[in-house]
C-alpha positions in Angstrom: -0.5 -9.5 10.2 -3.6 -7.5 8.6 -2.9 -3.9 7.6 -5.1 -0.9 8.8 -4.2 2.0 6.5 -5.3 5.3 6.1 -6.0 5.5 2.4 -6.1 9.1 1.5 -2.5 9.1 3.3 -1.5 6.2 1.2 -2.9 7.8 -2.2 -1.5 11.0 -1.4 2.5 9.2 -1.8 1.4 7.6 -4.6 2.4 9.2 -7.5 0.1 7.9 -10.2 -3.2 8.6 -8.3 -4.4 12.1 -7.3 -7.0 13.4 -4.7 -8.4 15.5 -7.0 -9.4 12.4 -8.9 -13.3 11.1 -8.5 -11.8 7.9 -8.7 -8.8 7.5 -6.5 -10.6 5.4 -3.9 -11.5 2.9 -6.0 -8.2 2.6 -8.1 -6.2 2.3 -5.0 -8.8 -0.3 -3.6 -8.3 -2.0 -6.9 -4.5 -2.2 -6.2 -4.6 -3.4 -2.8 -7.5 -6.0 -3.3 -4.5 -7.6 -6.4 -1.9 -7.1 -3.1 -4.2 -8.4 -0.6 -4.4 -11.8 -3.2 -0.8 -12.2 -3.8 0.2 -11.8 -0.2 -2.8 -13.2 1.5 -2.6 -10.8 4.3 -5.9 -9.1 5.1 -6.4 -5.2 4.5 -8.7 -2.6 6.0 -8.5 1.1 4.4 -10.1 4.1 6.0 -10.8 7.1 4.3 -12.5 10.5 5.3 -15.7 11.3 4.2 -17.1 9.3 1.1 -20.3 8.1 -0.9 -22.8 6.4 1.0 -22.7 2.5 0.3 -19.0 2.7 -1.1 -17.9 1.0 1.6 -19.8 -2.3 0.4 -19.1 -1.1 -3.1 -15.4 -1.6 -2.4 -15.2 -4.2 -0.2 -14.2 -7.4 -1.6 -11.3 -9.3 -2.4 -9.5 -9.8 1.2 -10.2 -5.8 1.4 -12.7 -3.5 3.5 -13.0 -0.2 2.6 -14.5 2.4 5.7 -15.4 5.5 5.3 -15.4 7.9 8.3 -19.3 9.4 8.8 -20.0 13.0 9.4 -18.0 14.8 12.2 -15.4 11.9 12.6 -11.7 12.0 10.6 -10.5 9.0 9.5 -7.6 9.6 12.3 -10.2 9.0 14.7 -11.7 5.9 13.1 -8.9 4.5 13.1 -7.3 5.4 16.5 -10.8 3.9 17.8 -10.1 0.6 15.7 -6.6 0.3 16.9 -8.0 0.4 20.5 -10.9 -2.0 20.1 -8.5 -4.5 18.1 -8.2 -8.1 20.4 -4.4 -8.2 19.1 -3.0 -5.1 18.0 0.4 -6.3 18.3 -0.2 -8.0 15.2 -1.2 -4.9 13.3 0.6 -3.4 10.8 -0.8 0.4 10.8 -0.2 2.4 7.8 -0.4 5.9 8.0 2.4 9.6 8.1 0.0 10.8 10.7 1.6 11.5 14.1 -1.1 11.0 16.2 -2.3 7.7 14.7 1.6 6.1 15.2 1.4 7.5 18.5 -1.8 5.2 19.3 -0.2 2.2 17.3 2.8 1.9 19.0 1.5 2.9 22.3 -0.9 -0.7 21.8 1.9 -2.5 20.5 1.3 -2.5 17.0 3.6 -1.9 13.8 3.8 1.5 12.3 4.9 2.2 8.7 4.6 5.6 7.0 2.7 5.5 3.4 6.4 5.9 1.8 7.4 2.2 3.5 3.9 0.7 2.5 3.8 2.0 -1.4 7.5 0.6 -1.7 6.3 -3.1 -0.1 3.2 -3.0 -2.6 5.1 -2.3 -5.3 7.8 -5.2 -4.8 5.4 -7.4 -4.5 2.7 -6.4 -7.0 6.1 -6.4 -9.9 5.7 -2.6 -9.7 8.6 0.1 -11.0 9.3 2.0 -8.0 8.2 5.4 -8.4 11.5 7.1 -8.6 11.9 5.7 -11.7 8.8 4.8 -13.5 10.2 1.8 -15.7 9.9 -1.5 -14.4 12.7 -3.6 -13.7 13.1 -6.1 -16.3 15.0 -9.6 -15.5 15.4 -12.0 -17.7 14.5 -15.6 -17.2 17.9 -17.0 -18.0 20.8 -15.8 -19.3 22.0 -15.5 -22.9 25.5 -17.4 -23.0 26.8 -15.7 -26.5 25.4 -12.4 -25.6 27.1 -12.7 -22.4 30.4 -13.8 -23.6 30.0 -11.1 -26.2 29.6 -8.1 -23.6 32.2 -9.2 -21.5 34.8 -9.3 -24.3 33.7 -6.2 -25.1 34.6 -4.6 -21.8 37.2 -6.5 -21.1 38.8 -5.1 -24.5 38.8 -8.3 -26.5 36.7 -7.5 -29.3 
């Protein structure tokens, strides 16, 4: 299933990008072109307004990057794509806006809020979820002697 998203939502619940940053666009692009690869599922991101030709700019990897033009939200654009889509039950929109779940589900497609889409990209890009901020280290294989050790220890047979 491809994902439609609406990226300034998705950046918005992400808490190491910003909208005040120049850059956000691009870094999150960045993250979902290494999410598009690992998963092989096709992305399309919409944002409002942006820098003419960023669109191609951006656009690589198993991602396309739309920017609404002038006078249009990126709502609209992609309420418009969800109705001109040949299958949209097998569309995975991602977006906290009412009005855009409203169209999804009313064509059949999947709705997930950017909360429910940054905790998928993060599982399967190895990222810490962002309560935490530390990765979740597991080891390879397990330390017999360190494990007998610990469980000695708790079990009060040191």
């Amino acid at each position: 299933m491809p994902f439609l998203i609406d990226g300034h939502n998705l950046i918005g619940a992400m808490p190491d990008l910003h909208l005040e940053d120049p850059d956000d666009e691009a870094r999150l692009v960045e993250r979902l072109q290494r999410l598009a690869m690992r998963t092989g599922r096709r992305i399309l991101v919409v944002f409002d307004r942006g820098v003419p030709g960023g669109a191609s700019f951006l656009s690589r990897g198993g991602v396309t990057v739309r920017f609404a033009p002038a006078g249009v939200t990126a709502d609209e654009l992609m309420i418009q794509r969800i109705r001109s889509e040949r299958n949209p039950r097998g569309l995975i929109v991602v977006s906290s806006d009412r009005s855009v779940q409203e169209a999804a589900r009313r064509h059949g497609a999947s709705v997930w809020s950017a909360a429910e889409f940054l905790a998928y990209m993060q599982r399967h890009l190895g990222e810490a979820p962002a309560s935490t901020g530390i990765a979740e280290e597991k080891p390879d294989e397990v330390d017999e002697a360190e494990l007998d050790y610990w469980l000695r220890l708790f079990q009060g047979k040191h």
